[in-house]
C-alpha positions as CSV (number, residue, x, y, z in Angstrom):
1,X,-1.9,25.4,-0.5
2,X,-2.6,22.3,1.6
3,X,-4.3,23.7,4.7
4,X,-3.7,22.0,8.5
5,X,-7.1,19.8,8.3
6,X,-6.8,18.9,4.6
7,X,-3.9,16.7,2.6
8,X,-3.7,14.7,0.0
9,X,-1.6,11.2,-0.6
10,X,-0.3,8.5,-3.3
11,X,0.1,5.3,-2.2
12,X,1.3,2.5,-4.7
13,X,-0.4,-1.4,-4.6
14,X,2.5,-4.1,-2.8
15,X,2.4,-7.2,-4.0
16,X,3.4,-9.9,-1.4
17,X,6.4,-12.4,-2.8
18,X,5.9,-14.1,0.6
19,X,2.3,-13.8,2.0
20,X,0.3,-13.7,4.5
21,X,-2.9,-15.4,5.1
22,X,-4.6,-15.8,8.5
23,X,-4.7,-13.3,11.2
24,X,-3.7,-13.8,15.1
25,X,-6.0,-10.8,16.1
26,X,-8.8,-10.1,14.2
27,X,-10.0,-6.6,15.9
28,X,-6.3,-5.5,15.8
29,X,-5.6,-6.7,12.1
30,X,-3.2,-8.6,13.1
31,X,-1.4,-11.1,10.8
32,X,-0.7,-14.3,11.8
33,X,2.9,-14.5,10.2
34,X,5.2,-12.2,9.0
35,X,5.3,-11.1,5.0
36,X,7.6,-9.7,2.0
37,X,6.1,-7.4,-0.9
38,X,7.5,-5.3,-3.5
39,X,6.1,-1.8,-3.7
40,X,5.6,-0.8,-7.2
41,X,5.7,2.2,-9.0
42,X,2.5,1.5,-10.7
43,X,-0.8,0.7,-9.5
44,X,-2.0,3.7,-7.1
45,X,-4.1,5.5,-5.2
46,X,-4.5,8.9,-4.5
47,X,-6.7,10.0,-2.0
48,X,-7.7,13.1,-0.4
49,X,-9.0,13.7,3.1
50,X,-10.8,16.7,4.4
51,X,-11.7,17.3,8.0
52,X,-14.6,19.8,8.4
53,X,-16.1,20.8,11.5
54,X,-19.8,21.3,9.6
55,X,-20.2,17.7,8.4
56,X,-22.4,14.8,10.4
57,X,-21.3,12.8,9.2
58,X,-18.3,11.1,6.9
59,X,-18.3,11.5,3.1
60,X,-16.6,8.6,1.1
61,X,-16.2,8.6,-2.3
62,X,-14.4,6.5,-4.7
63,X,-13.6,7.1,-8.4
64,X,-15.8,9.8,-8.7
65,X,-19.0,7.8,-7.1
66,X,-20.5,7.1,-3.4
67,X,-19.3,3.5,-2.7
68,X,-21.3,2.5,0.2
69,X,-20.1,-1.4,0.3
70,X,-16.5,0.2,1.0
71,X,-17.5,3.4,2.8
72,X,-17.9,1.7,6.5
73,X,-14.9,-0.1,6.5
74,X,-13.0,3.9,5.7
75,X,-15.7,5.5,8.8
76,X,-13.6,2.6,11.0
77,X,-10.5,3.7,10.3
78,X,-11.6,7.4,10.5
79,X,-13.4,6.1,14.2
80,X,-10.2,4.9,14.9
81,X,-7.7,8.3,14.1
82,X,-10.5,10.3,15.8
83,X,-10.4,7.9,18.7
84,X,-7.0,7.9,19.1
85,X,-5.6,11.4,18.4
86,X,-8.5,13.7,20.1
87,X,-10.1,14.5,16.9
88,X,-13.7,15.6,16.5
89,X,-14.5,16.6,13.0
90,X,-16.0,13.7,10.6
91,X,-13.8,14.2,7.2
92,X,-14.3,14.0,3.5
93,X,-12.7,11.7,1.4
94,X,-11.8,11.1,-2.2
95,X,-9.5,8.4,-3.4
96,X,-9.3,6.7,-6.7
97,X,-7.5,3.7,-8.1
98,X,-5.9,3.7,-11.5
99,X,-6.6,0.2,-11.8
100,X,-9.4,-2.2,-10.5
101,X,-10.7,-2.2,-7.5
102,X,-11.4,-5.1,-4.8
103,X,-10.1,-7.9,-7.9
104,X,-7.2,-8.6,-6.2
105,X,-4.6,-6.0,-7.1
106,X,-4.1,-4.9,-3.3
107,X,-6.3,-2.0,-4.0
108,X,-7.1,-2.1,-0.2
109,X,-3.2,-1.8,0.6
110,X,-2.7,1.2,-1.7
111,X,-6.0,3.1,-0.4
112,X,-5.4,2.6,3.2
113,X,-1.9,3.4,2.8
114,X,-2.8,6.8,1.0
115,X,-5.6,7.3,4.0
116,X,-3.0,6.6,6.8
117,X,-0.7,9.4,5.0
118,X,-3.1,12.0,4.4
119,X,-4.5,11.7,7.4
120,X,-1.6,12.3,9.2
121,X,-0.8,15.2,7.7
122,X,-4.4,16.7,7.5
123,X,-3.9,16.8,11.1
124,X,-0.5,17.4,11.5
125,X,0.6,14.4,13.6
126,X,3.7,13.6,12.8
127,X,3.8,10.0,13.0
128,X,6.9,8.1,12.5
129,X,7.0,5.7,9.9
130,X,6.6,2.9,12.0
131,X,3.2,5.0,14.1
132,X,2.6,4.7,9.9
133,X,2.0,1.2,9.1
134,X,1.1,0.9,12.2
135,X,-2.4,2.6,11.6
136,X,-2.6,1.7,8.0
137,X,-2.3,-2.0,9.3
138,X,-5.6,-1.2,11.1
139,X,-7.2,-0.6,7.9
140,X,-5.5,-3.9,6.2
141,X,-2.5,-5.8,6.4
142,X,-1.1,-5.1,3.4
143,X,-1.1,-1.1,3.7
144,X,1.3,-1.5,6.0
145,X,4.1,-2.3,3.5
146,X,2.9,-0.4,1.2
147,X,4.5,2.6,3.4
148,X,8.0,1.3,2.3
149,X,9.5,1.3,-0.8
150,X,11.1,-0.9,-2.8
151,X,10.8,-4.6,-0.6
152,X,9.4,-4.6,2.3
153,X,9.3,-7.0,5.6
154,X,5.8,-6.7,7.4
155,X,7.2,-7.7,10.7
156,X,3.8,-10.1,12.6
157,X,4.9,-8.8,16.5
158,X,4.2,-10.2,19.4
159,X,2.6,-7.8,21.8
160,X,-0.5,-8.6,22.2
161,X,-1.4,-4.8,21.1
162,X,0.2,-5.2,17.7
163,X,2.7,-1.9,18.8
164,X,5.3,-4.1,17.6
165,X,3.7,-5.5,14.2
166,X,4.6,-2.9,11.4
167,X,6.8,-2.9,8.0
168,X,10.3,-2.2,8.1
169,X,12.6,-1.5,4.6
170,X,14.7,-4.9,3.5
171,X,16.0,-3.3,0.2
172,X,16.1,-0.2,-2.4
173,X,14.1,-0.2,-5.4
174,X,17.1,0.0,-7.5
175,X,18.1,-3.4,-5.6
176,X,17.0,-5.9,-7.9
177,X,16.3,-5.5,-11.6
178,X,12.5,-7.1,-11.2
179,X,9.6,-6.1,-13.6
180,X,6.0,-7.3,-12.7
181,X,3.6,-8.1,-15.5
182,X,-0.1,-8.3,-13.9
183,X,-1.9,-10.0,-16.4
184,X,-5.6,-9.0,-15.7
185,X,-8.0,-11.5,-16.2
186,X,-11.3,-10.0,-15.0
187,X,-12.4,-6.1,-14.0
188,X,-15.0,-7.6,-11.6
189,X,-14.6,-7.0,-7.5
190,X,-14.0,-11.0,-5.6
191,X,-17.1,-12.4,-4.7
192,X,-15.5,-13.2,-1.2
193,X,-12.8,-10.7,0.4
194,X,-9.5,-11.5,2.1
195,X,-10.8,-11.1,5.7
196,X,-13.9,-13.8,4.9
197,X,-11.7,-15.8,3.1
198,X,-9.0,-16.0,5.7
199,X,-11.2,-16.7,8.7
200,X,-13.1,-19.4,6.7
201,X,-9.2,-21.4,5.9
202,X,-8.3,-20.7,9.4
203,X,-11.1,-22.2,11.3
204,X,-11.7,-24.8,8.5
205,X,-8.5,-26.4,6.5
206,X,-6.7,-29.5,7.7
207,X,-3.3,-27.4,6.2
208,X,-3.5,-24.2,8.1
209,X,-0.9,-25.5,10.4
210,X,1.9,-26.3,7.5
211,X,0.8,-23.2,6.0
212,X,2.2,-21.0,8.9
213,X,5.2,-23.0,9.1
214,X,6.0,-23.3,5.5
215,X,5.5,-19.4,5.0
216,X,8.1,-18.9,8.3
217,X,10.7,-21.0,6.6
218,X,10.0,-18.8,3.3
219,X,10.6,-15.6,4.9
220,X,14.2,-16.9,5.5
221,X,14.8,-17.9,2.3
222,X,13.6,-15.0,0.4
223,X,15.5,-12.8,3.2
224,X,18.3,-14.5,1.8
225,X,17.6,-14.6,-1.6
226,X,16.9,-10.6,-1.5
227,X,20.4,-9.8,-0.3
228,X,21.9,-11.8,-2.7
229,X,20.3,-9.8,-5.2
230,X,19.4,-13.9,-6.7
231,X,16.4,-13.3,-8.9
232,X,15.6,-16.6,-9.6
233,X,15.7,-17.7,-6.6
234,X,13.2,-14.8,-5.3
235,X,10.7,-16.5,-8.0
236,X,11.1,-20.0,-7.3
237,X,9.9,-19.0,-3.5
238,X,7.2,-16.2,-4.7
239,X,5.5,-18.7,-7.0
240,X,5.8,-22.2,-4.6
241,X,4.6,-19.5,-1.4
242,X,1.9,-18.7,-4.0
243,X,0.8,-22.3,-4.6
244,X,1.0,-23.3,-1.1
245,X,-1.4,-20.4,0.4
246,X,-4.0,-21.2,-2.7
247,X,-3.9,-25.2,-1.4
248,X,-4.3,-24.2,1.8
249,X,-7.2,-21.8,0.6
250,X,-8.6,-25.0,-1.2
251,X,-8.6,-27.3,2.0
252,X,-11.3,-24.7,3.5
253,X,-14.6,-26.0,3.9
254,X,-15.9,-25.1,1.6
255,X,-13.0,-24.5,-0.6
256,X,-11.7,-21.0,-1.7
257,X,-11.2,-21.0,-5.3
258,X,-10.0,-17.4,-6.5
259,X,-9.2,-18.3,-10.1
260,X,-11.1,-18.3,-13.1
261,X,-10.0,-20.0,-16.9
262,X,-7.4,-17.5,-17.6
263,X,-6.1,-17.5,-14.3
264,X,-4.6,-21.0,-14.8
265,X,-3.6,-20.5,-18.6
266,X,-1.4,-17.6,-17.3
267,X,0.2,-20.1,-14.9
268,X,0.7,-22.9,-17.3
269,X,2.1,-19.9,-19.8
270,X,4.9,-19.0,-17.7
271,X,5.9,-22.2,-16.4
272,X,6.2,-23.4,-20.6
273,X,8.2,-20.0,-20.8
274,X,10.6,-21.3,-18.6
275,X,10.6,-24.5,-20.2
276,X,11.9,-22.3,-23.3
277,X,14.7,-20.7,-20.9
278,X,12.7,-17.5,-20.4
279,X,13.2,-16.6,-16.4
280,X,9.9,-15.8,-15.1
281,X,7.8,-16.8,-12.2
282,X,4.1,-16.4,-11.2
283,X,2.4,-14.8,-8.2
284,X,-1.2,-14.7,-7.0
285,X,-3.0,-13.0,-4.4
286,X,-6.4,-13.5,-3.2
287,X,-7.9,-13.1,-6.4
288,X,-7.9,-13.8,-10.3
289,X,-5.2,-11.8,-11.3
290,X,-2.1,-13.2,-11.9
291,X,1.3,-11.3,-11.4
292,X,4.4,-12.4,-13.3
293,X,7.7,-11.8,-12.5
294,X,11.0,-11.5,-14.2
295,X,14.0,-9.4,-15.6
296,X,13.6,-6.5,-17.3
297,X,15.5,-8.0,-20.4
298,X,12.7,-10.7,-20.6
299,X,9.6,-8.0,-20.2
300,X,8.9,-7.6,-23.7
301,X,8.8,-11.5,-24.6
302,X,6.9,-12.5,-21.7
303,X,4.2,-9.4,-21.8
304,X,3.5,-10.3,-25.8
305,X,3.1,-14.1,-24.6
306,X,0.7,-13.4,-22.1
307,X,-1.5,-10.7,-23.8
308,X,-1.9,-13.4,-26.9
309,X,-3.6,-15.6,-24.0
310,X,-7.7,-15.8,-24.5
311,X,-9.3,-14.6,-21.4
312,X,-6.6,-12.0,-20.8
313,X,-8.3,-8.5,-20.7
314,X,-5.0,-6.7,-19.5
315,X,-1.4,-6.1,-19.3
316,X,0.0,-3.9,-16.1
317,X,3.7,-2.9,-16.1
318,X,5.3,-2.4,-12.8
319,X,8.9,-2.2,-11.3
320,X,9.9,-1.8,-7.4
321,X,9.3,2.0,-6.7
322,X,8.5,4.6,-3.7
323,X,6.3,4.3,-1.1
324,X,3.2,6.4,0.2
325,X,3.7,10.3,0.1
326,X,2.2,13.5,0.5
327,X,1.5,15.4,-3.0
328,X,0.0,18.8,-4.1
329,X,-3.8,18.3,-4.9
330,X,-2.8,18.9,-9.0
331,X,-0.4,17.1,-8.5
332,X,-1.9,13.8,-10.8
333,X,-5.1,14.1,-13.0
334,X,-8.2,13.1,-11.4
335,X,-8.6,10.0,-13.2
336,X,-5.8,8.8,-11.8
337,X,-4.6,7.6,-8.4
């Protein structure tokens, strides 16, 4: 039985349909505009949190190994819960990803998401939703939607001590019949992360400043397009919202280049599948991966098209699903997340 100081979480991977890239408070994680995901029912993280009055110090591990090149980044975020809710224990965590970590698959999103839930019920906080993302944002941007299930509006705020900047629900999983192919194209961790990468195209490309505005007048549109229940049209904005953050990443000086070989055979792949009257659409975050979208009556075609592609190691199946919650510790296998 879960005891007061100890809880354990699942929290799914988001991927952004209408992203987010540059931050208007760096020390408060704060995104620069707002953003749209999916939450998938694939892709997690389960993590386990531990707070014990006999440690020094905290104790991070991940799948199974110490992971110091992520373990101060989680002693933050513990800093910060400690900070703000009177705690003085240091804690031991445990979290694992059933799919590659720091390669662009939002592992961040699903980990601190997991963290933010298991933390507050190891300590028995009872945080709203909202007090939620909140303090996941804190730990990255993306955990904050990945609270939410199904899509999900990560709302930018305007007080200047982000109070107001957390995810709010825009639609049911069961809302639109979308699947997500990630087609995988590498196992290997980005050489430069999303924080670096965003600071370097905000100080340094000539198209930040469309970027911002473009992505505000996408927001409406796939608003829109969501409660029309208009698939197509949610992929026509994913993939040209897509296309327009990786340019802007481009104009940095130097430039950001995510993708590798496969990455853009995946791309031209899709777009020659719609050529053929296949519906399907590309996404891609900060990284190689490359997530394709489409109905699930074309799933089967498009997955078999892409896993014949050289380069492509492979092929994750996701649909909209739940959000981050609190589970028994049996409640998955350990190798899983």
């Amino acid at each position: 039985m879960t005891t007061p100081r100890q809880a354990t979480a699942v929290a799914p991977s988001n991927i952004a349909l209408v992203k987010y890239w540059g931050k208007r408070d760096l020390d408060l994680n704060l995104p620069a505009t707002g953003s749209i995901s999916v939450t998938l029912d694939t892709l997690r993280t389960r993590t386990s949190v531990s707070f014990e009055p006999a440690l020094e110090q905290d104790d991070f591990r991940l799948n199974g190994e110490d992971a110091p090149a992520h373990a101060a980044r989680v002693t933050r975020f513990l800093d910060l819960v400690r900070r703000t809710y009177g705690v003085g224990e240091h804690a031991r965590v445990e979290t694992a990803n059933d799919f590659p970590t720091g390669a662009g698959l939002a592992s961040s999103a699903s980990g601190f998401a997991a963290l933010a839930v298991a933390c507050d019920a190891a300590l028995d906080l009872g945080l709203t939703t909202e007090q939620l993302s909140v303090l996941a944002r804190r730990g990255s941007g993306s955990a904050a939607r990945s609270l939410i299930g199904g899509f999900a509006e990560m709302q930018p705020g305007v007080a200047a001590d982000g109070s107001d900047a957390f995810a709010t629900a825009l639609a049911a999983p069961e809302h639109l019949p979308l699947r997500v192919l990630v087609a995988v194209t590498t196992r290997a961790a980005k050489s430069i992360g999303s924080t670096e990468g965003m600071q370097r195209t905000e100080a340094t490309s000539p198209f930040y400043g469309a970027w911002v505005a473009a992505t505000r007048a996408d927001l409406d549109a796939m608003r829109a397009a969501l409660a029309a229940g208009d698939l197509e049209r949610v992929g026509v904005i994913a993939e040209r919202n897509c296309l327009r953050m990786h340019a802007t990443m481009l104009g940095a000086d130097p430039g950001l280049l995510y993708w590798n070989a496969a990455t853009v055979d995946v791309m031209q792949a899709v777009r020659l599948l719609r050529e053929s009257g296949v519906g399907a659409w590309f996404t891609i975050d900060a990284g190689p991966q490359v997530k394709v979208l489409c109905a699930a009556s074309d799933e089967a075609r498009v997955a078999q098209r892409l896993a014949d592609l050289d380069g492509v190691v492979d092929i994750l199946a996701a649909g909209p699903g739940a959000g981050a919650r609190i589970v028994e510790d049996d409640a998955l296998p350990k190798e899983q997340a």
